[in-house]
C-alpha positions, 0 to 999 in steps of 0.5 A: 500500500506504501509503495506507491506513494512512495515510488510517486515522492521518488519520480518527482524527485528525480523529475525536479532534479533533471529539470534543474540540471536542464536549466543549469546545463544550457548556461554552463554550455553557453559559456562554454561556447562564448569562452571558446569564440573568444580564444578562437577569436585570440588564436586569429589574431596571432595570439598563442593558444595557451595566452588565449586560453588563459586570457579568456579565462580572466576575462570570465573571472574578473567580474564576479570580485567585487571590484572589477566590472570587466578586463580588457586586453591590449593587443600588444599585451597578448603578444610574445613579448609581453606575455609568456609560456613557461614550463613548470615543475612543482606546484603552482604557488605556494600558498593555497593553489599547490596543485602541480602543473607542468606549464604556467602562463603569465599575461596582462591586462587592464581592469576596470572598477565597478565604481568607475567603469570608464575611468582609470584602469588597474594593471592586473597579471594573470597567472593560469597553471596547466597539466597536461594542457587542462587548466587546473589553477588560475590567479591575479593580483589585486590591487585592493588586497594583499600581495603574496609578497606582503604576506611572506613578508609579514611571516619572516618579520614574524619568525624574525621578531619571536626568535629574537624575543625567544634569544633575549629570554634565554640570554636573561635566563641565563645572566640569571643562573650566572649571578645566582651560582656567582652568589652561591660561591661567594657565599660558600667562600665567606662561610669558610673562612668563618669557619677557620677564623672560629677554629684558630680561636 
């Protein structure tokens, strides 16, 4: 008698379920489509694929921070002299993308700020690591937050300034012990000789 209420619950579950994905994979298919007319469109112009590839990737990623409306790419920032494909042995950065890649490339563009779309842009570098050409990790500076540079600088000043207080407590430490045994013995010395003065008389 349960089951098919059951078996009911169960079909429209699925049924809501590829509904949802049916909505979702027209958008991810659409982006898909755009992501790859841009790098087609890159790759016409003389641009090299991977430099295309990862540009293309930026220029989909910048909008969603919450400070850049849009990237915009010069020509001649896309050309070999400017931007660079370099093999690559080890992880990508090392701090939280260290996935392993075997290529990173390294390109510039120029960031627009939602406040001001049409003013001064900020000069942006895009990093995107690949593994046997599919990207596996992406990033770029941003010049509203901290640098990694900043950040392993504030670390080693950090390290630095610890050791140093750890050092002085040590050294305080034992300046202490050294006085504390200097009274001892110069303590034992004048009991001694109290003593052998009480003797002789």
């Amino acid at each position: 008698m349960n089951r098919i209420p059951l078996f009911s619950r169960l079909r429209r579950a699925v049924c809501g379920l590829l509904a949802l994905a049916a909505g979702v994979q027209p958008a991810f298919a659409d982006q898909l489509e755009r992501h790859q007319q841009i790098v087609g469109d890159l790759v016409a112009q003389g641009v090299m694929p991977a430099v295309a590839d990862c540009a293309a990737h930026a220029s989909f990623v910048v909008p969603t921070s919450p400070r850049y409306d849009r990237v915009e790419f010069p020509p001649q920032f896309l050309d070999t002299t400017h931007a660079s494909v370099e093999p690559w042995t080890g992880p990508f950065d090392s701090h939280k993308q260290r996935t392993e890649v075997d290529t990173v490339v390294s390109v510039k563009g120029l960031g627009y700020t939602k406040t001001d779309p049409s003013g001064q842009p900020d000069l942006l570098s895009f990093r995107c690591g690949y593994l046997n050409n599919t990207m596996l990790a992406f990033g770029y500076d941003d010049p509203g937050g901290a640098t990694p540079t900043a950040r392993r600088s504030t670390g080693g000043s950090r390290r630095q300034a610890s050791a140093t207080r750890r050092g002085s407590a040590r050294s305080k430490a034992t300046a202490r012990k050294s006085t504390g045994a200097s009274t001892s013995r110069k303590a034992g010395s004048t009991a001694k000789r109290s003593t052998k003065g009480t003797a002789k008389r």
